[in-house]
GUGUKOL-816058 format. One line per 8 residues: number of its first residue (from 1); their letters; for each residue z negated, x negated, y of N, C-alpha, C, CB. Coordinates in steps of 0.05 Angstrom, whole numbers, plus 5000, padded with zeros to 4 digits. Atoms other than C-alpha are relative to their C-alpha. Glycine has a CB too. Layout:
<rs>
NUM	A	Z:X:Y:Z:X:Y:Z:X:Y:Z:X:Y; ...
</rs>
This chain:
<rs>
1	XXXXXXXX	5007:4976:4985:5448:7203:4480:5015:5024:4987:5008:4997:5030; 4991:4984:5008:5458:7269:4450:5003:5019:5021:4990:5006:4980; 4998:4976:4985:5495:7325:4485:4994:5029:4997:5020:4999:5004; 4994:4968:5015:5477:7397:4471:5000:5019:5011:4983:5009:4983; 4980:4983:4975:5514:7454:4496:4993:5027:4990:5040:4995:5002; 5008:4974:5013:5490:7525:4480:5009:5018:5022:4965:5004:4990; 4987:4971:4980:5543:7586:4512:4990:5017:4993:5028:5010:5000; 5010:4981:5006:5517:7641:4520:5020:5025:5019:4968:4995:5005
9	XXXXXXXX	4996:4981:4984:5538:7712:4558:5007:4992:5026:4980:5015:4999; 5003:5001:4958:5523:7695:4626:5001:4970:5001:4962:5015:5020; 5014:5031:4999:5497:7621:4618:5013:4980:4986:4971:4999:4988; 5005:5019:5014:5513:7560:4595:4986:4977:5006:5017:4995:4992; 5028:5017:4997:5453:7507:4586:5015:4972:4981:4965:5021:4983; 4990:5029:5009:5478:7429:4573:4970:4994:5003:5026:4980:5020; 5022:5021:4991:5420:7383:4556:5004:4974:4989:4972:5009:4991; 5000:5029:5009:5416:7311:4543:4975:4987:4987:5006:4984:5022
17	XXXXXXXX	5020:5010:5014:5371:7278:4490:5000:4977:4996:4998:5009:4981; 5002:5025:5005:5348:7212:4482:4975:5002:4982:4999:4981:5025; 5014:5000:5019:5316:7210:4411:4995:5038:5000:4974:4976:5004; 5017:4957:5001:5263:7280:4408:4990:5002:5024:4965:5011:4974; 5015:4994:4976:5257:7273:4480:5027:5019:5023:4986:4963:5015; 4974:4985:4988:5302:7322:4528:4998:4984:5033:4997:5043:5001; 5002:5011:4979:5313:7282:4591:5015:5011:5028:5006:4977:4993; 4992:4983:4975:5351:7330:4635:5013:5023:4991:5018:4985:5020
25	XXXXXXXX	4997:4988:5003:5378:7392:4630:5017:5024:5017:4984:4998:4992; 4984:4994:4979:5438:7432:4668:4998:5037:4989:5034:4980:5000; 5002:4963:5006:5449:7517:4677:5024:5006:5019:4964:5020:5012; 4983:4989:4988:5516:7536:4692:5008:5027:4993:5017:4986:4998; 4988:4974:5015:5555:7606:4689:5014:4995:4977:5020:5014:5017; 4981:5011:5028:5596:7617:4629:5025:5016:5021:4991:5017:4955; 4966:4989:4988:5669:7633:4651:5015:5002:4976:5019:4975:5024; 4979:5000:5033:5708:7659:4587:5028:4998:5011:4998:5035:4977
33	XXXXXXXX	4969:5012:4995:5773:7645:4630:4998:4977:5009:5017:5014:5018; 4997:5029:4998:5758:7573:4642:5013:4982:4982:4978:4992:5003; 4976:5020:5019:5811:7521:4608:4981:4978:4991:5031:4984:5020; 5016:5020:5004:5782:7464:4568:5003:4975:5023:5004:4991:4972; 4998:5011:4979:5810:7418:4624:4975:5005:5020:5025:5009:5009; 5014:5005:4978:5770:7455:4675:4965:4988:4994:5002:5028:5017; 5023:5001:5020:5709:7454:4621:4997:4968:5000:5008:5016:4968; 4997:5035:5007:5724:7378:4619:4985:4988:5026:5040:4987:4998
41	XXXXXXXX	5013:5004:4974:5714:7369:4694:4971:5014:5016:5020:5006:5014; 5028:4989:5001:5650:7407:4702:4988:4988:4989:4995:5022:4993; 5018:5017:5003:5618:7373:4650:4987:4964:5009:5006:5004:4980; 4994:5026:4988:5643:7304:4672:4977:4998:5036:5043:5000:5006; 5014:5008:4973:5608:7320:4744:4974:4999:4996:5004:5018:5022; 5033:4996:4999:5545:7339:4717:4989:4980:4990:4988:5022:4987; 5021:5019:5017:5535:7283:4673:5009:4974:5011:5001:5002:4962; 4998:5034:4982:5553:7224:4725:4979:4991:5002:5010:4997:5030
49	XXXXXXXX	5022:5018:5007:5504:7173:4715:4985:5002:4982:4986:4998:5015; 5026:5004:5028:5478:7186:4651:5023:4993:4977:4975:5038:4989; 4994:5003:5024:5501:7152:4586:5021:5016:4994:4981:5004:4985; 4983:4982:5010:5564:7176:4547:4987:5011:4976:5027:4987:4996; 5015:4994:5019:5541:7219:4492:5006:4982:4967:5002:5032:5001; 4997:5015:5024:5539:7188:4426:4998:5023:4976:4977:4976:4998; 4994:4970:5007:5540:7259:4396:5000:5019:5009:4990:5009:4989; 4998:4967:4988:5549:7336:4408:4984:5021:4982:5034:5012:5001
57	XXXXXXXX	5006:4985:5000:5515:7392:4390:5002:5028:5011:4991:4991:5000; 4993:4975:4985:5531:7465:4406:5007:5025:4990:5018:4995:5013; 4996:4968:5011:5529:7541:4397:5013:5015:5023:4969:5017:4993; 4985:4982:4986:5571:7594:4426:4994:5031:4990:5029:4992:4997; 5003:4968:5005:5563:7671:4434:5028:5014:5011:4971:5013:5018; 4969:4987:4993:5635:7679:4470:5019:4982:4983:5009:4997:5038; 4971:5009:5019:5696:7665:4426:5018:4987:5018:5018:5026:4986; 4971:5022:4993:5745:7641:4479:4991:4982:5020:5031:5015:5014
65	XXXXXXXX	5027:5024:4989:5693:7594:4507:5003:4982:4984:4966:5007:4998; 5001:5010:5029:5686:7570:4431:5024:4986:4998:4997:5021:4977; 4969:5006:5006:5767:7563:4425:4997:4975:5023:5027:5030:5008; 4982:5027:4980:5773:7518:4493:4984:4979:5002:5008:5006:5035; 5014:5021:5001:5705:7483:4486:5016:4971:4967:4964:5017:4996; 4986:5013:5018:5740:7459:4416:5017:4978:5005:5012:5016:4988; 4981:5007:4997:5802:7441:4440:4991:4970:5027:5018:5027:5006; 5012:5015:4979:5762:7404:4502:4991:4973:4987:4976:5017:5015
73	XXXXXXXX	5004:5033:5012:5725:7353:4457:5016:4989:4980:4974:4995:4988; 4975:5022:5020:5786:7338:4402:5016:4985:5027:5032:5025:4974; 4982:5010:4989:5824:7323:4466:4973:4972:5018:5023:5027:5020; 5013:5016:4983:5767:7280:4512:4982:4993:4989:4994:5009:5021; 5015:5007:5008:5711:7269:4465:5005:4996:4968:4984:5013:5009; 4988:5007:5019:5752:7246:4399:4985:4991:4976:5015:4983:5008; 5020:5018:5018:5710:7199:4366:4970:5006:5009:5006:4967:5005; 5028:4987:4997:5643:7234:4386:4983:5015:4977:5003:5021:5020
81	XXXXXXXX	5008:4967:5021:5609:7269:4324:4983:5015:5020:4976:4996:4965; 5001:4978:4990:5600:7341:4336:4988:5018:4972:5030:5009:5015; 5008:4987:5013:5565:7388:4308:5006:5028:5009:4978:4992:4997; 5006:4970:4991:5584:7466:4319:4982:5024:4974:5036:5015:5007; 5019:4981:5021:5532:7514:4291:5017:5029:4998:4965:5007:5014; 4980:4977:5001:5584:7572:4254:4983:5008:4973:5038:4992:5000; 5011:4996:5031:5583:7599:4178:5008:4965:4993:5021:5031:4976; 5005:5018:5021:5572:7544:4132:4986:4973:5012:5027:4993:4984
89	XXXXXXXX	5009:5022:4982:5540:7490:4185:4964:5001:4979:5003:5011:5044; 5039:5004:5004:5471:7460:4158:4990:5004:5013:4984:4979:4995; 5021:4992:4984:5418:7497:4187:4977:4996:4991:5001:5023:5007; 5024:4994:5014:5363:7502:4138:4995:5016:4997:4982:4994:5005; 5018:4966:4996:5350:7574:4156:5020:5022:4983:4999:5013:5042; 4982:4964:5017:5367:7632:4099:4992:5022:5020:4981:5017:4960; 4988:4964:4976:5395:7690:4138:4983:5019:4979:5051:5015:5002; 5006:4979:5018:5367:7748:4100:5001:5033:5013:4970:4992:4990
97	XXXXXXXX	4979:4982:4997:5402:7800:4134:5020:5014:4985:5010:4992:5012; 4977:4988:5008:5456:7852:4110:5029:4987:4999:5002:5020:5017; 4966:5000:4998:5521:7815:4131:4982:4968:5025:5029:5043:5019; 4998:5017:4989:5494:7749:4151:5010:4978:5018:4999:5000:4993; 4980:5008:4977:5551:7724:4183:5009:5011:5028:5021:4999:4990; 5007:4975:4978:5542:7780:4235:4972:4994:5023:4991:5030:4979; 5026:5006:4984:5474:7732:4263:5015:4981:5023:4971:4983:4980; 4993:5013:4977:5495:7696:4323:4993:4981:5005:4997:5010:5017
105	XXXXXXXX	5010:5035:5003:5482:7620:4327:4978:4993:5014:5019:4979:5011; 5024:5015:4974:5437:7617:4386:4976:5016:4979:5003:5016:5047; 5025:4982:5017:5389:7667:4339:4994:4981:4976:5011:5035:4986; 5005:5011:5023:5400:7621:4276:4987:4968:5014:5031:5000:4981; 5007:5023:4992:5386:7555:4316:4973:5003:5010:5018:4990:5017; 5027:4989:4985:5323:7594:4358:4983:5001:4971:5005:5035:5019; 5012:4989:5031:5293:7607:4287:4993:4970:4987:5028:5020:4978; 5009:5019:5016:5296:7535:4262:4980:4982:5016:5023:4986:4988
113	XXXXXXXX	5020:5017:4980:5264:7504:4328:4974:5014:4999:5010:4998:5032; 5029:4988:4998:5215:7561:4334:4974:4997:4978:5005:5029:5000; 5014:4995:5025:5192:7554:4254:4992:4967:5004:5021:5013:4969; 4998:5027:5002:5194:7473:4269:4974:4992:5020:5031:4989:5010; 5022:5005:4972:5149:7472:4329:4970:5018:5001:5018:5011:5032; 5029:4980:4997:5096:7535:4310:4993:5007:4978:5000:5026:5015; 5005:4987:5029:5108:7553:4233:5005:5025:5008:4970:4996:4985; 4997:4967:4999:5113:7624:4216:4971:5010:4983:5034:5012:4981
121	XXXXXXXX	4977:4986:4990:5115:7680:4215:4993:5001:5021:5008:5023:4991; 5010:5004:4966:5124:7676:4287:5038:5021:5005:4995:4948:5019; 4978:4987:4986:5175:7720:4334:5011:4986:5020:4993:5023:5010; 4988:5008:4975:5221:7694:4384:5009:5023:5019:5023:4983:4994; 4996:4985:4973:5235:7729:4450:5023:4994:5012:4979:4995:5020; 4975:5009:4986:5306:7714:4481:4997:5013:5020:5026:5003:4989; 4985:4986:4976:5313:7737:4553:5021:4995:5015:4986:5003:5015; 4971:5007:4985:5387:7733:4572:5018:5021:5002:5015:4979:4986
129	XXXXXXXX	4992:4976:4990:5436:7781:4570:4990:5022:4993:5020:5002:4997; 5011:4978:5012:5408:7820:4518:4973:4984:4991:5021:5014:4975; 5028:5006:5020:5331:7820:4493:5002:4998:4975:4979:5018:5000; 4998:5011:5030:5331:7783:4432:4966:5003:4986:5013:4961:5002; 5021:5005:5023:5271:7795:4382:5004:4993:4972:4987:5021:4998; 4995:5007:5020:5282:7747:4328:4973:4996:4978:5015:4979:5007; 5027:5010:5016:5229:7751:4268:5007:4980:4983:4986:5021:4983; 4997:5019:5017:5217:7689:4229:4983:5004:4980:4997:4976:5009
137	XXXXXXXX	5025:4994:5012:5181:7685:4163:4982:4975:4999:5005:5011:4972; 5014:5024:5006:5126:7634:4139:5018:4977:4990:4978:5006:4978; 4991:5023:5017:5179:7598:4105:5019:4997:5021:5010:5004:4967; 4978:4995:4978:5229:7593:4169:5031:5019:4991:5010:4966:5009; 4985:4977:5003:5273:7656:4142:5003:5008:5022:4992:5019:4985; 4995:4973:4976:5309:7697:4189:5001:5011:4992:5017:5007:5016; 5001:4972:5011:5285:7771:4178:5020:5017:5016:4969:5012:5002; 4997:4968:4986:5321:7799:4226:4990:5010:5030:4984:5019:4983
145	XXXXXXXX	5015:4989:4980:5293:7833:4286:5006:5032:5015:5002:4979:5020; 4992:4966:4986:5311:7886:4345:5017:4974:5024:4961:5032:5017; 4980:5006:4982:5366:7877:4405:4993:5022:5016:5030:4999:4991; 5004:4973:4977:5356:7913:4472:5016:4985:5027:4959:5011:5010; 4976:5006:4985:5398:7908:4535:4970:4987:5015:5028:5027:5015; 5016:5011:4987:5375:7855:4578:4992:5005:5030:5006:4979:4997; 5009:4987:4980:5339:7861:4642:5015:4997:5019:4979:4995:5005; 4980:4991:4977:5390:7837:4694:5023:5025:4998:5016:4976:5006
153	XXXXXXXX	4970:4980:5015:5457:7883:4655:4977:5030:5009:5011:4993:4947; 5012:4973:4989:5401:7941:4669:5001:5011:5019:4981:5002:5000; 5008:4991:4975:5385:7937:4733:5031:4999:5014:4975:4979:5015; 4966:4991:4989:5465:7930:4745:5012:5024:4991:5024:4979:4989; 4993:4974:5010:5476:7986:4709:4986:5026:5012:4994:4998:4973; 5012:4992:4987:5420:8025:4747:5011:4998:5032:4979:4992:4991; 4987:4996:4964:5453:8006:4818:5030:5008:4996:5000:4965:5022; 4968:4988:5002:5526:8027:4791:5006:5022:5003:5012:4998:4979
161	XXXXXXXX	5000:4980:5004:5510:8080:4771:4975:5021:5013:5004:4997:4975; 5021:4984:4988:5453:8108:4816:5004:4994:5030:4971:4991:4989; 4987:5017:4971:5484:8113:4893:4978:4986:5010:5013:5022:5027; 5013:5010:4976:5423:8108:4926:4986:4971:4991:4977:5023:5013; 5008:5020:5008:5395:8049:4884:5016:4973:5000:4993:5007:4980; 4981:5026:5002:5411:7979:4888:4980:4983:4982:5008:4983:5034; 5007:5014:5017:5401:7914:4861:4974:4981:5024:5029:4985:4986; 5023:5012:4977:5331:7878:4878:4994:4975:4985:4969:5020:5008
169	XXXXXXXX	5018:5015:5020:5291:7816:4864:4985:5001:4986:4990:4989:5004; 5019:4997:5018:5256:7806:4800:4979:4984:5002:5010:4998:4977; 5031:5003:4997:5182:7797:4834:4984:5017:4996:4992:4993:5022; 5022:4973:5004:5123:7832:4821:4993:5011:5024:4972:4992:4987; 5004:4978:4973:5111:7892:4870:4975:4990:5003:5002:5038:4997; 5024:5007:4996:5049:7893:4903:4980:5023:4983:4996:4998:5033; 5010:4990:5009:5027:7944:4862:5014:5019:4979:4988:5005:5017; 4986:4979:5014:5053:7986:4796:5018:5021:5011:4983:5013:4988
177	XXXXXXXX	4998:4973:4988:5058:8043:4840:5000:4995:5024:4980:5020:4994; 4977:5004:4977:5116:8027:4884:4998:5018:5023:5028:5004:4989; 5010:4989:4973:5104:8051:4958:5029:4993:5012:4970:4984:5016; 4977:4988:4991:5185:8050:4970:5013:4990:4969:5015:4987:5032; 4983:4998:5022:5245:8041:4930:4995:4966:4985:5034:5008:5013; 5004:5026:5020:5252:7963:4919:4973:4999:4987:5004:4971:5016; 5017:5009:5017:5187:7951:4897:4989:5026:4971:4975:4990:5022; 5003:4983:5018:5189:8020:4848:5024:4990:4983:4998:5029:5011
185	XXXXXXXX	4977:5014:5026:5251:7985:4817:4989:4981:4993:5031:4990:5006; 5009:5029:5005:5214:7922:4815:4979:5002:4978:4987:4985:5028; 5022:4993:5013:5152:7955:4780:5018:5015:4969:4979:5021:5022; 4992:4981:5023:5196:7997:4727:5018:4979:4981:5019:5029:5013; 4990:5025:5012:5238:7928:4712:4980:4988:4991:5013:4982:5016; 5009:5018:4998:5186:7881:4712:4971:5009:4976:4999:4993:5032; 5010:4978:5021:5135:7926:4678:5002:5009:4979:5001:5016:5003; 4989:4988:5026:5174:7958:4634:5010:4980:4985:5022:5021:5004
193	XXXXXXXX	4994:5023:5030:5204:7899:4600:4980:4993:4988:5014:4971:5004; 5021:5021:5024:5140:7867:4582:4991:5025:4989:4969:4974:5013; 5002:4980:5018:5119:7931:4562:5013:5010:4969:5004:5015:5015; 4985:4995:5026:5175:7938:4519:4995:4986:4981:5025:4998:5002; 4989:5017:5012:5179:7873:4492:4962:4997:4979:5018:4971:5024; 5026:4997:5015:5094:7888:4479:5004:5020:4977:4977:5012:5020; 5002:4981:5022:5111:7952:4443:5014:4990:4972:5012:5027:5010; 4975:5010:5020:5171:7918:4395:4974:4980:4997:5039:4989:5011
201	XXXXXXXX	5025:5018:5012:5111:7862:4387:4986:5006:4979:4981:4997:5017; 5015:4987:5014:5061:7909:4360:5008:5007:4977:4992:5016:5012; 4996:4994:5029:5103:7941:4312:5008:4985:4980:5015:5016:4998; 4992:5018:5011:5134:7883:4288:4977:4987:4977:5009:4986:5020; 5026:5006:5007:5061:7856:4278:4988:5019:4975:4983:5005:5025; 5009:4995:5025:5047:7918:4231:5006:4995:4978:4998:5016:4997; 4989:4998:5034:5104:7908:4182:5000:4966:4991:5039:5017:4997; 5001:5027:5012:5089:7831:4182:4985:4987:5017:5024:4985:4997
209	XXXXXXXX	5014:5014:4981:5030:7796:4221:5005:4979:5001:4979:5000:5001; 4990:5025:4979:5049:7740:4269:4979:4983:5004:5010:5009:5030; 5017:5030:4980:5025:7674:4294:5014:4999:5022:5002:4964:4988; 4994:4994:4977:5059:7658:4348:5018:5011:5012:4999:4988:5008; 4976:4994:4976:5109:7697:4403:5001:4984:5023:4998:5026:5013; 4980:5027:4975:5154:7645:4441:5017:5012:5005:5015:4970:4990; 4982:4990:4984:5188:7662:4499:5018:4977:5008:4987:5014:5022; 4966:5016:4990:5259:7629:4514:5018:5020:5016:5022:4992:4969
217	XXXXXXXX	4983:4991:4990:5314:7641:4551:5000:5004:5034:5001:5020:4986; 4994:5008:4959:5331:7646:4639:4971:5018:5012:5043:5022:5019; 5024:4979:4977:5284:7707:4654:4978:4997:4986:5005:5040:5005; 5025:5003:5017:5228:7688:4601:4973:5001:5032:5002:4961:4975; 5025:5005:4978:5184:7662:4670:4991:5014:5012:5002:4987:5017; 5009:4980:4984:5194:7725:4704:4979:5026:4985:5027:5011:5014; 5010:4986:5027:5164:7772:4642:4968:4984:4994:5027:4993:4971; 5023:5012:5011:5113:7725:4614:4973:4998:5014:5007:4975:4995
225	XXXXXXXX	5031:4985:4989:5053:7742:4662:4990:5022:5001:4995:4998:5021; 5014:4972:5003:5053:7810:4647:5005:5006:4973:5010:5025:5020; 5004:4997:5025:5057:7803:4576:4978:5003:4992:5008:4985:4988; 5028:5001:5017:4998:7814:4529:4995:4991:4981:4991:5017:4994; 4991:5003:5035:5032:7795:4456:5015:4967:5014:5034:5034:4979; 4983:5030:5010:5079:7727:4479:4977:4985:5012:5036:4991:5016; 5010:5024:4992:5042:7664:4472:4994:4983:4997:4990:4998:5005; 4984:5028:5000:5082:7610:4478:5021:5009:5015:5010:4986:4970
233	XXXXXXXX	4974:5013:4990:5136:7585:4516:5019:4986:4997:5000:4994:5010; 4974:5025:5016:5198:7541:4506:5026:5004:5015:5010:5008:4962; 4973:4991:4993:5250:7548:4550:5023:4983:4995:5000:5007:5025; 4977:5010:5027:5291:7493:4510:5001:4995:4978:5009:4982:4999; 4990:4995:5031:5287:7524:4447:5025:4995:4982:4999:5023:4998; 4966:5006:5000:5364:7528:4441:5001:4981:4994:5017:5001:5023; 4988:5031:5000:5377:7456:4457:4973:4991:4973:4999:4978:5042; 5014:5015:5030:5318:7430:4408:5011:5009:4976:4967:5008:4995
241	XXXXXXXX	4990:4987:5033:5346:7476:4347:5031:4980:5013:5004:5053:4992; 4965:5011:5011:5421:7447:4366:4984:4978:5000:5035:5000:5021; 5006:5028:5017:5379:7378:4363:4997:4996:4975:4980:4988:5006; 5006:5008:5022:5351:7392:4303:5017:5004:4976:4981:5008:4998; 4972:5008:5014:5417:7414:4274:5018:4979:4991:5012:5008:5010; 4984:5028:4998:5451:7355:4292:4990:4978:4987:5002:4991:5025; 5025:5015:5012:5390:7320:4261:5014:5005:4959:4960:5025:5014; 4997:4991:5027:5414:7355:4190:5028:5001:4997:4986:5028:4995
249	XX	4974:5001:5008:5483:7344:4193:5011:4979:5003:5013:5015:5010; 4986:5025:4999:5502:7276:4214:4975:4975:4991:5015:4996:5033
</rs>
């Protein structure tokens, strides 16, 4: 049974593999002040009754997450191979970026599942903290893409900083053209991202035409019916690329 652990911002997503099949799949917060101890006991609860893993797999986007998850499996998972996706880890995927080491793992791992499962050139969609538009080429290259603040950090930022506004559910209004407040925040969120994520589509599309846009990541489900450009889905992109990592390294 393989374990694979992909931190992110807000999230962290454990899944368990048996062979190329994902057989369950957990979604906790990330806590960057959590000790590998407590990191130890969290995972331990979630994975009662299933298999000990017989490997690891795993990407990080917080550094002192990274530091205690480390320290967590040399001390409790010893003899486990592990794979962490950093610089020099077999990926398969040429960065072709400015300062390569500046791409962020969950982007380099999203890139080898997405090119593995659809070919290129195809775009990935991240919706988590931040909107991730990763372009791939025909040959599974990372080109690169665009970064935009994601849709919950907005709408927190919009009730912080706006008295009379607050924070609402991300459902679709009953109509564009909001008839009070929540559902005019609901329409300008909900709306406007896929809008966005249509317009960054299109242009993308001129300076390199696409096959497919795959959506990943927590809010992908809420977005993806008012899209026009994503189409595909995957919301364990992540964990397949750390499989298929782990696949190329041990």
């Amino acid at each position: 049974m393989l374990l694979t652990i992909d931190i992110g911002n807000t999230n962290t997503v454990l899944g368990l593999f048996q062979g190329e099949q994902l057989q369950r799949a957990f979604r906790v917060k990330t806590d960057p002040r959590a000790t590998a101890d407590e990191m130890f006991i969290l995972f331990r609860a979630l994975l009662r009754g299933h298999p000990e893993p017989d490997g690891i797999a795993l990407c990080s986007t917080v550094p002192a997450v990274l530091r205690e998850i480390r320290w967590m499996i040399g001390e409790y998972y010893p003899d486990t191979p592990t794979v962490i996706v950093e610089p020099g880890t077999k990926t398969g995927v040429p960065i072709l970026t400015d300062n390569p080491k500046e791409v962020g793992a969950d982007r380099i791992v999203n890139t080898l599942a997405a090119h593995t499962l659809y070919g290129g050139p195809c775009v990935v969609v991240d919706f988590g903290t931040s909107t991730n538009l990763d372009v791939v080429s025909a040959k599974g290259e990372f080109l690169g893409g665009a970064l935009a603040p994601g849709i919950e950090i907005s709408l927190d930022a919009l009730a912080a900083r706006a008295a009379a506004l607050r924070k609402v559910e991300l459902v679709a209004p009953r109509s564009v053209i909001g008839k009070n407040t929540v559902e005019a925040l609901q329409s300008g969120a909900l709306y406007g991202f896929a809008g966005q994520v249509d317009g960054l589509v299109d242009r993308i599309n001129e300076e390199l035409p696409l096959g497919a846009v795959i959506a990943t990541g927590g809010l992908a489900e809420v977005v993806l019916p008012e899209s026009r450009t994503i189409t595909a889905h995957e919301p364990d992109l992540t964990l397949i690329g750390l499989r298929l990592v782990f696949e190329k390294n041990v």
